[in-house]
C-alpha positions in Angstrom: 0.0 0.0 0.0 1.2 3.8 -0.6 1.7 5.6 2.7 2.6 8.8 1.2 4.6 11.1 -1.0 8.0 10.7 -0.2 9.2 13.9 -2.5 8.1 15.3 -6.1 11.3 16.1 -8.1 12.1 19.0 -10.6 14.5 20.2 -12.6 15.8 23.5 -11.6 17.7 26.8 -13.5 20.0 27.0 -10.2 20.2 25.3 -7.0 21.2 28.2 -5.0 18.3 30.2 -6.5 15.6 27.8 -6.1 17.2 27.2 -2.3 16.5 31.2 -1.8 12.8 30.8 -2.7 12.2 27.0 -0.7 14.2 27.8 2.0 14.6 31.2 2.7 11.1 32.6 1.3 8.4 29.6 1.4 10.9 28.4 4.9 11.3 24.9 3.7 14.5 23.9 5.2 17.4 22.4 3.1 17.5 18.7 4.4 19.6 16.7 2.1 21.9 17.4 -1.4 23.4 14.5 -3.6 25.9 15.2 -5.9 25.4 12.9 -9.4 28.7 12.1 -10.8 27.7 9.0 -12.7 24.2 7.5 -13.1 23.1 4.0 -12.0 24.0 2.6 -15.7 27.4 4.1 -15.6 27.0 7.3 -17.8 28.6 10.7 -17.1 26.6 12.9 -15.3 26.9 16.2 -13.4 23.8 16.8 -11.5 22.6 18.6 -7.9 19.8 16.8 -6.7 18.7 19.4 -3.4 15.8 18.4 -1.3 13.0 20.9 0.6 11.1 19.1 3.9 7.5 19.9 4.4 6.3 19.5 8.4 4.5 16.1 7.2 8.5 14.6 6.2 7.6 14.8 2.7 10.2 16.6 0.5 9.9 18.6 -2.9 13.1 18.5 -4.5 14.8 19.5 -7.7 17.7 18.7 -10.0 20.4 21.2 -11.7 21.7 19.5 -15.0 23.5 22.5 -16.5 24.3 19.9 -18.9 21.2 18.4 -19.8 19.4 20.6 -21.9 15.8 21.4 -21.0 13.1 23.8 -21.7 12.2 26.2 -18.7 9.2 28.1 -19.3 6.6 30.2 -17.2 3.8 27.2 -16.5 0.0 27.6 -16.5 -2.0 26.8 -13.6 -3.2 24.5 -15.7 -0.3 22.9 -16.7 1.9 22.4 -13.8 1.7 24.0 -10.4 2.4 22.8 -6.9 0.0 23.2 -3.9 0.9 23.0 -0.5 -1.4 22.4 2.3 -1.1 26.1 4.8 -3.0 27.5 7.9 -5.6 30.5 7.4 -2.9 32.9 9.5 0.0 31.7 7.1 -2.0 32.0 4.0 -2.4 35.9 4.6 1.2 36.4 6.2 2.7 34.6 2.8 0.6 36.5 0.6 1.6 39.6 2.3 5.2 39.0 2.5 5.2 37.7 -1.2 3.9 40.8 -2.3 6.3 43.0 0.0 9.1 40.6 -1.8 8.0 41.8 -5.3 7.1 38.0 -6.0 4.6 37.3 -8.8 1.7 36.7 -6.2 -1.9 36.3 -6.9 -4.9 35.5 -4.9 -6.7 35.1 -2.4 -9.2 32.3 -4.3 -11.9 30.7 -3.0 -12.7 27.5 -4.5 -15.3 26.5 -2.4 -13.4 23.6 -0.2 -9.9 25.8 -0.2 -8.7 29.5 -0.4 -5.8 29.8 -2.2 -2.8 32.3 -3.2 0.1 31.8 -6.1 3.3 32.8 -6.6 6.3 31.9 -9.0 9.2 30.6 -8.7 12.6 30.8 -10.1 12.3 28.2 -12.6 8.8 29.2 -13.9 6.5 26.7 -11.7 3.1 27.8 -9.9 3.4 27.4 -6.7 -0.3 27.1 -4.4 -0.7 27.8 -1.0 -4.0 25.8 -0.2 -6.2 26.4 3.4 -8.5 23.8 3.2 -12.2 25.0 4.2 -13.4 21.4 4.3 -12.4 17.7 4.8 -10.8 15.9 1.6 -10.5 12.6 2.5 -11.6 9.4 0.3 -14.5 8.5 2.0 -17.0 6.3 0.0 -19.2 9.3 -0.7 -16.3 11.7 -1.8 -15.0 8.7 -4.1 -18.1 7.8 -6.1 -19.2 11.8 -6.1 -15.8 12.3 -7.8 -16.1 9.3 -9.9 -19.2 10.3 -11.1 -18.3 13.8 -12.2 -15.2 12.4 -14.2 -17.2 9.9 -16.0 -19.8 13.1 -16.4 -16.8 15.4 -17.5 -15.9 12.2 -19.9 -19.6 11.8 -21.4 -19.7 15.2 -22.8 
């Protein structure tokens, strides 16, 4: 069975940038680096994998490849972003101190079972700050309620 997310891994412009935002903005501390000199099949590398602990243990992390070519672009909501679970008190401190930081910041949204605010990051990625206004668990109900809108959603 799956406990939980252990991290969610992204590749990043540079690790000392994307440590200012995790760390010193968000205040996700800096738990664990590993230097990639050579990768599991035996092929050159020279990669920074840097990892970012949430109070719940789990980790986003991120890779610089300078390397490795890859495309960095400004994401859509839609797209990509990453939401993170946040009290109702941090939710207005972080959206004040994002916009005092000059940090693309946007919100608050109410979508009826959270409030939300965005910023960007460094490397282009949303990043959500979530309150929850209501349980989300997988309770029977929940499950075939959500089931049944997807296989609505599907039918149009």
């Amino acid at each position: 069975m799956i406990r939980g997310l252990h991290h969610a891994a992204y590749r990043c412009r540079d690790s000392e940038e994307t440590r200012r935002f995790y760390e010193d903005f968000l205040g996700l501390p800096l738990v664990g680096t590993l230097a990639i000199s050579e990768s599991r099949t035996g092929r050159e590398a020279d990669v920074l994998h840097t990892f970012y602990q949430m109070d719940d243990g789990s980790c986003l992390a991120f890779f610089e490849a300078p390397r490795e070519p890859f495309e960095f672009k400004q994401q859509h909501d839609y797209d990509l972003h990453i939401a993170l679970t946040v009290d109702a008190a941090t939710l207005q401190a972080m959206l004040a101190k994002g916009r005092a930081a000059g940090i693309e910041t946007r919100g608050v949204s109410d979508h009826g079972f959270i409030d939300s605010i965005y910023f960007r990051d460094p490397n282009g990625y949303v990043i959500e700050l979530a309150t929850p206004k209501r349980d989300f668990s997988a309770d029977p109900a929940s499950c075939r309620q959500a089931r049944a809108s997807l296989d609505a959603w599907k039918a149009r």
